[in-house]
C-alpha positions in Angstrom: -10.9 3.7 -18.3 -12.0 3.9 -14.7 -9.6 5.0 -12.1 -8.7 2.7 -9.6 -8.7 3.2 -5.9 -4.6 3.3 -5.5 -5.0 6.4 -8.3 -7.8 7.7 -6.8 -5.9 8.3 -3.1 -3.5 10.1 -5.3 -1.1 6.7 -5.9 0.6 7.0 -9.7 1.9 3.9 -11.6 5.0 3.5 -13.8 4.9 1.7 -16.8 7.7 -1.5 -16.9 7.6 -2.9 -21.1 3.7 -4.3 -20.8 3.1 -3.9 -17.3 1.8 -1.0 -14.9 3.8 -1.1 -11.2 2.7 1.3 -8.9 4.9 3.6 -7.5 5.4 3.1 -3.8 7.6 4.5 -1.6 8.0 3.9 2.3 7.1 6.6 4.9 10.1 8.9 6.1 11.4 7.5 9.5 13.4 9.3 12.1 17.0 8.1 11.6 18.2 6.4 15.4 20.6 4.7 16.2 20.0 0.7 17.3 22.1 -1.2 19.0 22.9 -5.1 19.2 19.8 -5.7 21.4 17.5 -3.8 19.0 19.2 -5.4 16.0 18.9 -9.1 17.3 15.2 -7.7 18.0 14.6 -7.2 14.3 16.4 -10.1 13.2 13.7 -11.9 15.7 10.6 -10.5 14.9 11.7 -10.5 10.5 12.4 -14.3 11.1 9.6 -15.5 13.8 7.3 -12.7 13.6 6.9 -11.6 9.8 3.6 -9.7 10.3 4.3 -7.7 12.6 7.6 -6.7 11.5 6.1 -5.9 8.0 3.7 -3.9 9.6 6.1 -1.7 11.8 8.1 -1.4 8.7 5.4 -0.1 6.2 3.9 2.3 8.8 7.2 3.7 10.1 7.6 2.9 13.4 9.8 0.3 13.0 12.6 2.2 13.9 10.6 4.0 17.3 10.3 0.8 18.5 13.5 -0.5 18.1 14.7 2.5 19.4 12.3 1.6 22.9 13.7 -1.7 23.1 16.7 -0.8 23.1 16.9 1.5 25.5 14.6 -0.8 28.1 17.2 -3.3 27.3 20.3 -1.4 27.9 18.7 -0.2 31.4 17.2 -3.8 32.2 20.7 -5.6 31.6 22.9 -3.3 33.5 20.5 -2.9 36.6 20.5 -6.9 36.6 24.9 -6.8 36.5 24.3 -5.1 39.7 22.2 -6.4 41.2 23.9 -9.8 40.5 27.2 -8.5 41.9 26.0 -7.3 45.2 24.0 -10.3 45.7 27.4 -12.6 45.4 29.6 -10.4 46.4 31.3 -9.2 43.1 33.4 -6.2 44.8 36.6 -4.0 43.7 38.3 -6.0 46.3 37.6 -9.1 45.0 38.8 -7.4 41.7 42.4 -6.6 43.4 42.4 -9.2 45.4 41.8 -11.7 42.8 41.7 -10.9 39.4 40.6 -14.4 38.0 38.0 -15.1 40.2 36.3 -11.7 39.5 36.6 -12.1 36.0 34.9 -15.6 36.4 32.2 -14.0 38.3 31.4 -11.2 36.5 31.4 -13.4 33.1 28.6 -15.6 34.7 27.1 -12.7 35.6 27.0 -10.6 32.3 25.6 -14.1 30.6 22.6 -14.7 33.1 21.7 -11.5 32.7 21.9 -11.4 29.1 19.9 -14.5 28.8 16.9 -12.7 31.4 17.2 -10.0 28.7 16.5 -12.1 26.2 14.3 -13.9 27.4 12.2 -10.9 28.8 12.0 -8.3 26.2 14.2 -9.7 22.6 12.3 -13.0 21.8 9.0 -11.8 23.6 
């Protein structure tokens, strides 16, 4: 029997009752840490974006580049909290002077920014 082209790369197959499976294993990956931008990321691209999550997977860089976004993520959404807070005025006086309103304020801002974030680099 000839061999085929999975056995002839050096792939080896496993007999299940009548049938040969192939034995397949996923390349080793570098074990990071994601957070919740880089796990609503992968929930994104396995839902909306099958192909290339599949392919990110199988090749092992799925992780790298969850790891990238994120990081980006993480810097993008707190330099936009600042930002927001100068621009309106969202001070430590405001925050002693009057806890509600800052609280308020810094809520509203926290959301925009998330939603720039996501928007920008999540479901991109």
């Amino acid at each position: 029997m000839a061999k085929t082209i999975f056995e002839q790369t050096g792939g080896t197959y496993t007999m299940q009752g009548d049938y040969c499976l192939p034995d397949l294993t996923l390349p080793a990956e570098e074990e990071r840490l994601i957070g919740v931008w880089a796990q609503r990321r992968r929930q994104y691209l396995k839902q909306h974006h099958k192909i290339l999550y599949y392919n990110l997977l199988t090749s092992g860089k799925l992780r790298f580049h969850l790891a990238d976004v994120e990081k980006e993520a993480q810097s993008l959404f707190l330099r936009l909290v600042k930002e927001y807070a100068e621009r309106e005025g969202v001070t430590e006086q405001l925050k002693a002077e009057n806890p509600m309103e800052w609280v308020q304020k810094m809520n509203n801002i926290r959301n925009r920014a998330a939603e720039t974030v996501y928007a920008d680099l999540i479901f991109a």
